[in-house]
Backbone atoms as SQL, in Angstrom:
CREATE TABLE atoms (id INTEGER PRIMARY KEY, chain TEXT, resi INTEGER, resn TEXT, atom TEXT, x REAL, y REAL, z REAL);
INSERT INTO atoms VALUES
  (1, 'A', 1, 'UNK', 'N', -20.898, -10.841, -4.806),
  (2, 'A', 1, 'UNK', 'CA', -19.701, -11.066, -4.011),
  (3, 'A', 1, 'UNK', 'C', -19.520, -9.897, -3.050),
  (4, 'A', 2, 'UNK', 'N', -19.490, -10.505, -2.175),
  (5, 'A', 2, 'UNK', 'CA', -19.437, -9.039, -0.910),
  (6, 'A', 2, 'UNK', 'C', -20.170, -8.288, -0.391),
  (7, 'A', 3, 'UNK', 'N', -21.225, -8.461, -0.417),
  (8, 'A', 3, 'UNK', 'CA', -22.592, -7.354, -0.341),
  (9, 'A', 3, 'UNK', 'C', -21.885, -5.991, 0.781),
  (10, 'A', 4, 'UNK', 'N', -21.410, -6.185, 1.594),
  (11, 'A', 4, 'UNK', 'CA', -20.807, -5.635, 2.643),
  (12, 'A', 4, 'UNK', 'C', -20.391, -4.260, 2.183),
  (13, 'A', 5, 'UNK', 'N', -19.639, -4.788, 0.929),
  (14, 'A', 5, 'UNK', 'CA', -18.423, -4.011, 0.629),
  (15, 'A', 5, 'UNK', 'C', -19.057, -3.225, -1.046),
  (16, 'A', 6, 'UNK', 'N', -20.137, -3.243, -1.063),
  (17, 'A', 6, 'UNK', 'CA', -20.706, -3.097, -2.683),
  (18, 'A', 6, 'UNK', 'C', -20.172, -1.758, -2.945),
  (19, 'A', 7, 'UNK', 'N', -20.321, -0.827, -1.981),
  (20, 'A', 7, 'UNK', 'CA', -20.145, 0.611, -2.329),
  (21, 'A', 7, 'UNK', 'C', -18.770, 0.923, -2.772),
  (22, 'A', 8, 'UNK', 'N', -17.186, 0.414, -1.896),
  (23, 'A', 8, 'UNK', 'CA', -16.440, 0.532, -1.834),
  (24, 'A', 8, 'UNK', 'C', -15.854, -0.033, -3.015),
  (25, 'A', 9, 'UNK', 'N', -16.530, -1.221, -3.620),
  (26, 'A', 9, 'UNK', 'CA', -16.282, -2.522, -4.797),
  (27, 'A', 9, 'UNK', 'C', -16.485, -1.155, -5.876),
  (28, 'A', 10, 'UNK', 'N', -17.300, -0.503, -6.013),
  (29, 'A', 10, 'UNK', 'CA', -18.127, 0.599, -6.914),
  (30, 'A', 10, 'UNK', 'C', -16.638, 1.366, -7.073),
  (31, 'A', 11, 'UNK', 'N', -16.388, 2.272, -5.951),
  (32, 'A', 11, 'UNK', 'CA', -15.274, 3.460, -5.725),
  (33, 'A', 11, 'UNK', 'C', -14.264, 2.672, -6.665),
  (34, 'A', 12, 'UNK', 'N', -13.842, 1.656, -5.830),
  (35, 'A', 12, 'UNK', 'CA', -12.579, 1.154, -6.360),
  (36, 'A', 12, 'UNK', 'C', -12.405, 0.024, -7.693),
  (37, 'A', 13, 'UNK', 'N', -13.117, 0.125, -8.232),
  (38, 'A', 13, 'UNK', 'CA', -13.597, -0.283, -9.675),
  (39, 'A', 13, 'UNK', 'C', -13.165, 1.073, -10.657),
  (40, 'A', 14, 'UNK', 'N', -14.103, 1.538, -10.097),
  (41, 'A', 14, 'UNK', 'CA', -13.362, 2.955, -10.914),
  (42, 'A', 14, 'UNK', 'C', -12.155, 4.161, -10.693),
  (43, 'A', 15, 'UNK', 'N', -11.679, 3.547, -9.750),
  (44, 'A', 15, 'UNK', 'CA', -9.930, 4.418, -9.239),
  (45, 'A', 15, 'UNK', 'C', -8.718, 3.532, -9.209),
  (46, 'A', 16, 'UNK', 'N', -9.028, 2.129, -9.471),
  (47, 'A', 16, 'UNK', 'CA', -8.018, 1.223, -9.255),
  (48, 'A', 16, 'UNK', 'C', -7.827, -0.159, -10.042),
  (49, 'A', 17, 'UNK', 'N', -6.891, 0.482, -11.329),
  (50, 'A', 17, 'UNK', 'CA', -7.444, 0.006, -12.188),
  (51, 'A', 17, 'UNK', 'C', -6.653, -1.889, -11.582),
  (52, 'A', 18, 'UNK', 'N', -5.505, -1.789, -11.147),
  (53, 'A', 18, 'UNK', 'CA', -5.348, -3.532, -10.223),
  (54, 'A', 18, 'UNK', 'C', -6.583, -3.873, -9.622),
  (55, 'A', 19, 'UNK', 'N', -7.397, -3.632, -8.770),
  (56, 'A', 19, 'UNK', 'CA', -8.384, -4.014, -8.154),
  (57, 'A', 19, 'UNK', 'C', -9.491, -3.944, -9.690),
  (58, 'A', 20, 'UNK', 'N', -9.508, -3.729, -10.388),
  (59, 'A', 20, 'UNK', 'CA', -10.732, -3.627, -11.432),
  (60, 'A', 20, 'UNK', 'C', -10.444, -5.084, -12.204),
  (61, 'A', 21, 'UNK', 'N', -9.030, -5.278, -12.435),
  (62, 'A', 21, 'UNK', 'CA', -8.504, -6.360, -13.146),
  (63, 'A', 21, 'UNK', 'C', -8.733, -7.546, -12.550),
  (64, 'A', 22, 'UNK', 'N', -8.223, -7.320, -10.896),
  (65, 'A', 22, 'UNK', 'CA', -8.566, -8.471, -10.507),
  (66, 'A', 22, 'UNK', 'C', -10.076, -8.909, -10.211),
  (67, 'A', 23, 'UNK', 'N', -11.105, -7.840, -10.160),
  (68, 'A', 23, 'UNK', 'CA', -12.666, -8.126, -10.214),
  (69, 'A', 23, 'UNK', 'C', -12.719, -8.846, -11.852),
  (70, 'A', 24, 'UNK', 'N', -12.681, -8.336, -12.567),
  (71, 'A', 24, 'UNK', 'CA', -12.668, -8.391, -14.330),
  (72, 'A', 24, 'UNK', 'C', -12.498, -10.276, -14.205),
  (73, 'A', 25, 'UNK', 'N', -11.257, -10.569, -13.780),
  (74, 'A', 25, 'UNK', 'CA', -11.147, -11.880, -14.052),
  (75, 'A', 25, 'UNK', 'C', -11.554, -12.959, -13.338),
  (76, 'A', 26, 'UNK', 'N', -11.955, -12.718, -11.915),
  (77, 'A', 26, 'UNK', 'CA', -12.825, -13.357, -10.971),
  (78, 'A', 26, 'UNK', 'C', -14.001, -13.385, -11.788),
  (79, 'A', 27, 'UNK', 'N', -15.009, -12.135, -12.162),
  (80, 'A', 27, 'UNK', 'CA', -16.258, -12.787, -13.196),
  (81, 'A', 27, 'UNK', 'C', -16.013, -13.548, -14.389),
  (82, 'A', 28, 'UNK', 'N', -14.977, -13.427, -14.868),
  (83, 'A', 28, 'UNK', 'CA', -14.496, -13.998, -16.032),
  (84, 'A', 28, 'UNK', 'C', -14.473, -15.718, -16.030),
  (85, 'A', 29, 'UNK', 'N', -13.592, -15.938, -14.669),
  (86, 'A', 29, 'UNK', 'CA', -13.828, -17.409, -14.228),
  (87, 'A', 29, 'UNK', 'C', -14.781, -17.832, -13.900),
  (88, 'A', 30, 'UNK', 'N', -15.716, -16.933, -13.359),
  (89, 'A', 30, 'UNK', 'CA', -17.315, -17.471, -12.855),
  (90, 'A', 30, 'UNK', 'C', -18.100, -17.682, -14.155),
  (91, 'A', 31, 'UNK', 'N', -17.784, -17.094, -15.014),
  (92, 'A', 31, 'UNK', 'CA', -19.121, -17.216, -16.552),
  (93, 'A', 31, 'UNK', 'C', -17.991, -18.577, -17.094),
  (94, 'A', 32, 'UNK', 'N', -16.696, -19.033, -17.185),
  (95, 'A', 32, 'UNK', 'CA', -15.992, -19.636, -17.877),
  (96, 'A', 32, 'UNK', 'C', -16.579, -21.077, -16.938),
  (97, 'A', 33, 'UNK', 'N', -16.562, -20.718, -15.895),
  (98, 'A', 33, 'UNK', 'CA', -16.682, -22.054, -14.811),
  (99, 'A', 33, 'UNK', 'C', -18.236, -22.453, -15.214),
  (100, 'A', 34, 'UNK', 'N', -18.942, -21.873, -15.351),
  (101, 'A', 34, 'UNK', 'CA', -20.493, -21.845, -16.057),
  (102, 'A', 34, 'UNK', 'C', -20.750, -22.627, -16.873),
  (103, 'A', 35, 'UNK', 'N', -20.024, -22.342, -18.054),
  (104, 'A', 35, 'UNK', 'CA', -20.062, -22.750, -18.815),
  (105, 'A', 35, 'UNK', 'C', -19.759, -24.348, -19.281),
  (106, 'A', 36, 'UNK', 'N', -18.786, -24.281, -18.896),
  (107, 'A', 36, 'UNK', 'CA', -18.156, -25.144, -18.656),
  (108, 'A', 36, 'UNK', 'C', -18.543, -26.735, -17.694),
  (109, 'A', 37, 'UNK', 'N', -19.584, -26.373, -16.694),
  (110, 'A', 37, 'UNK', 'CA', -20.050, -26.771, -16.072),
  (111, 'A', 37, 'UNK', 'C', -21.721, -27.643, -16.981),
  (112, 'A', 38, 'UNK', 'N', -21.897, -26.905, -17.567),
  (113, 'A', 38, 'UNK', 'CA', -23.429, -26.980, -18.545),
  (114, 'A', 38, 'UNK', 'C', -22.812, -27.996, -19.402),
  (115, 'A', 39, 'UNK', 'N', -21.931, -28.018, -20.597),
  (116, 'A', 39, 'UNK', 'CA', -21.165, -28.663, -21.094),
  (117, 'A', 39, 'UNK', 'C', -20.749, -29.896, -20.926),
  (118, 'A', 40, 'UNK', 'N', -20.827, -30.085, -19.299),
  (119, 'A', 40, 'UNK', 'CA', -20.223, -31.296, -18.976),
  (120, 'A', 40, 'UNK', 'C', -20.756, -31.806, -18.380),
  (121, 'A', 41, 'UNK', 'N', -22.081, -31.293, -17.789),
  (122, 'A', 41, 'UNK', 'CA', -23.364, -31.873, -17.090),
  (123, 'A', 41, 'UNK', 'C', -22.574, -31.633, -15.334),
  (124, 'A', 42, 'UNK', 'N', -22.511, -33.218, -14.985),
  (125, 'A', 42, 'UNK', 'CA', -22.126, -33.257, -13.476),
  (126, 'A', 42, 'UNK', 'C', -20.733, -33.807, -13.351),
  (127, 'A', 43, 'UNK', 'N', -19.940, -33.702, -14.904),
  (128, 'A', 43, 'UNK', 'CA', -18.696, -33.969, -14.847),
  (129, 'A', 43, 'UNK', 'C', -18.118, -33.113, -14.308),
  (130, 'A', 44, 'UNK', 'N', -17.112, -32.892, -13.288),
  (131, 'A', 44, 'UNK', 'CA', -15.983, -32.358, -12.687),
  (132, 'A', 44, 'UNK', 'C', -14.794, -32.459, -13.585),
  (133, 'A', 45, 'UNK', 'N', -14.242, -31.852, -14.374),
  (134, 'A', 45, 'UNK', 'CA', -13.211, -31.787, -14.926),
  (135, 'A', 45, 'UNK', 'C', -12.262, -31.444, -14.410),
  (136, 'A', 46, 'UNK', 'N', -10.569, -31.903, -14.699),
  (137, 'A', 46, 'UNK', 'CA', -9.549, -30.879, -13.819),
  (138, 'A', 46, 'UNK', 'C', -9.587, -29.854, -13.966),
  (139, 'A', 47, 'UNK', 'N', -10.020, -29.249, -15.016),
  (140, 'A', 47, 'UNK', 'CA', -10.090, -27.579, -15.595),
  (141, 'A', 47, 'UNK', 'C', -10.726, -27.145, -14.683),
  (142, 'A', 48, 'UNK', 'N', -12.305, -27.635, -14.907),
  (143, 'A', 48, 'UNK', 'CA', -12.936, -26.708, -13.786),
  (144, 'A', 48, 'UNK', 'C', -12.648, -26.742, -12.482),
  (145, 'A', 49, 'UNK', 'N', -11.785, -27.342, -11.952),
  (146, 'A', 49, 'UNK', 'CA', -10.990, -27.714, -10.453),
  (147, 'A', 49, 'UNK', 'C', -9.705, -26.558, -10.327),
  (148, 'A', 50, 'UNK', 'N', -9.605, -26.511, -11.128),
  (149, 'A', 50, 'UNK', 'CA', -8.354, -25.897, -11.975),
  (150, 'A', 50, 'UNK', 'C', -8.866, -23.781, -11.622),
  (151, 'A', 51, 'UNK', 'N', -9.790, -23.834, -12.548),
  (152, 'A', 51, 'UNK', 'CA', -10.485, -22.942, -12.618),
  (153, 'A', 51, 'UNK', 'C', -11.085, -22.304, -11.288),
  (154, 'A', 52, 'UNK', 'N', -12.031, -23.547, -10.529),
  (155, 'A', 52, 'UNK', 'CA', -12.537, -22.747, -9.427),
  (156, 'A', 52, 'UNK', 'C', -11.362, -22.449, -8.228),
  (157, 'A', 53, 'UNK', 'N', -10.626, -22.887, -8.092),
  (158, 'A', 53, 'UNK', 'CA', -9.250, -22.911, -7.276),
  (159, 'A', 53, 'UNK', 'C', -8.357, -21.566, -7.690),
  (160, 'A', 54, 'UNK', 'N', -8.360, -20.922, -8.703),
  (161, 'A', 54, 'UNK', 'CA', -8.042, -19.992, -9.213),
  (162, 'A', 54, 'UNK', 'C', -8.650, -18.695, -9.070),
  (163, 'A', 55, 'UNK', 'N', -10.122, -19.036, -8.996),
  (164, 'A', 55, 'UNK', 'CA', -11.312, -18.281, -8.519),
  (165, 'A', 55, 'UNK', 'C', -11.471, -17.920, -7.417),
  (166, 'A', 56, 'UNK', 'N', -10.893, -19.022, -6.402),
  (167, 'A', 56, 'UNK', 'CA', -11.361, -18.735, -4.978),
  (168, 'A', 56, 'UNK', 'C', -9.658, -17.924, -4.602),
  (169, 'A', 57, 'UNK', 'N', -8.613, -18.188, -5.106),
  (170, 'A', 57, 'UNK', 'CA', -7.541, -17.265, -4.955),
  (171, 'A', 57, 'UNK', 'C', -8.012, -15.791, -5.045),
  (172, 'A', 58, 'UNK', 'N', -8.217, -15.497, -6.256),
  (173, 'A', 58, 'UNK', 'CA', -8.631, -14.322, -6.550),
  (174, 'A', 58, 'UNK', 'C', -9.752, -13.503, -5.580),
  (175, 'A', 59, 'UNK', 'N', -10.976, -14.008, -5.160),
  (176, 'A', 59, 'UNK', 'CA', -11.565, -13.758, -4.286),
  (177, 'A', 59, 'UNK', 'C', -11.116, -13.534, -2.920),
  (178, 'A', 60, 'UNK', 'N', -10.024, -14.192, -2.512),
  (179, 'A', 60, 'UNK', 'CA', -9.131, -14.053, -1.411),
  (180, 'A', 60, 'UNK', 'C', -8.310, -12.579, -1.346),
  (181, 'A', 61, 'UNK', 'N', -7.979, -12.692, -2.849),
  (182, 'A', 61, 'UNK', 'CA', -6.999, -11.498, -3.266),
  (183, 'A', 61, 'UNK', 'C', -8.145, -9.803, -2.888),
  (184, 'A', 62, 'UNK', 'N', -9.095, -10.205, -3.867),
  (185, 'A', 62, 'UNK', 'CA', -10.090, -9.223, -3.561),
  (186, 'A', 62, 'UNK', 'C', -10.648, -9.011, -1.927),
  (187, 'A', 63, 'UNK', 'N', -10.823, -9.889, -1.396),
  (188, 'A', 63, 'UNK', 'CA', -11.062, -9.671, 0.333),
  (189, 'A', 63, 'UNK', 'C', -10.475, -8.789, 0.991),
  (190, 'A', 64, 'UNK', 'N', -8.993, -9.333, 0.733),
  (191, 'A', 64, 'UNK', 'CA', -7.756, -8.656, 1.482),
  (192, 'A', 64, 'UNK', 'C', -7.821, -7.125, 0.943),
  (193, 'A', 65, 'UNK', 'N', -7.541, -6.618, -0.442),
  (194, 'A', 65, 'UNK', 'CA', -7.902, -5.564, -0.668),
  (195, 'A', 65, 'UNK', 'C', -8.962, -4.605, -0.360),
  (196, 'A', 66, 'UNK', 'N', -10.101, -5.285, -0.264),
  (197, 'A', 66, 'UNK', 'CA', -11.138, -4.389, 0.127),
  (198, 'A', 66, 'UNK', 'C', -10.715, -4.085, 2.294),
  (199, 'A', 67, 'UNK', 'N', -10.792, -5.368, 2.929),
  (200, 'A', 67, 'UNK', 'CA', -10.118, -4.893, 4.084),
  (201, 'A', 67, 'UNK', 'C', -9.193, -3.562, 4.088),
  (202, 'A', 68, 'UNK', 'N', -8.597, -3.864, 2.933),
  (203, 'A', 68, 'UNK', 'CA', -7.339, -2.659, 3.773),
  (204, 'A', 68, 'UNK', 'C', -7.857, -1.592, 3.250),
  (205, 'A', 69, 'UNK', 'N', -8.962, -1.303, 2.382),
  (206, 'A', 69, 'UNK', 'CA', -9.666, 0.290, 2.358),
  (207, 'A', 69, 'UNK', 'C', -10.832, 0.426, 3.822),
  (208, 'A', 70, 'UNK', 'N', -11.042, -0.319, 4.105),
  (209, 'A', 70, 'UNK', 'CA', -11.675, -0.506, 5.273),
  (210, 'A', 70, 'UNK', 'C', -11.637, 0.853, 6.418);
């Protein structure tokens, strides 16, 4: 996620612990969405709709943050 920003993702992983939380649970949804996905073959569940929609918030959240260390 971000290649751009890997170094800064690094810094602020380890000085910020809000920005660490919100990385923490973005992978969290990506291994849950995974899973979840295997499980159900090529079923789309609301969860995982649920889930990736939640995911792509968070990733939004993380964008904006990394911008403003920019």
């Amino acid at each position: 996620m971000f290649p751009e920003y890997r170094e800064l993702i690094t810094n602020l992983k380890g000085k910020d612990a809000h920005f660490q939380r919100k990385f923490d649970e973005h992978n969290r949804l990506d291994e849950d969405i995974k899973e979840l996905e295997k499980s159900n073959a090529s079923d789309y569940t609301s969860e995982v709709k649920e889930l990736k929609l939640k995911k792509l918030h968070l990733k939004e959240e993380i964008h904006q943050i990394l911008k403003s260390h920019e």
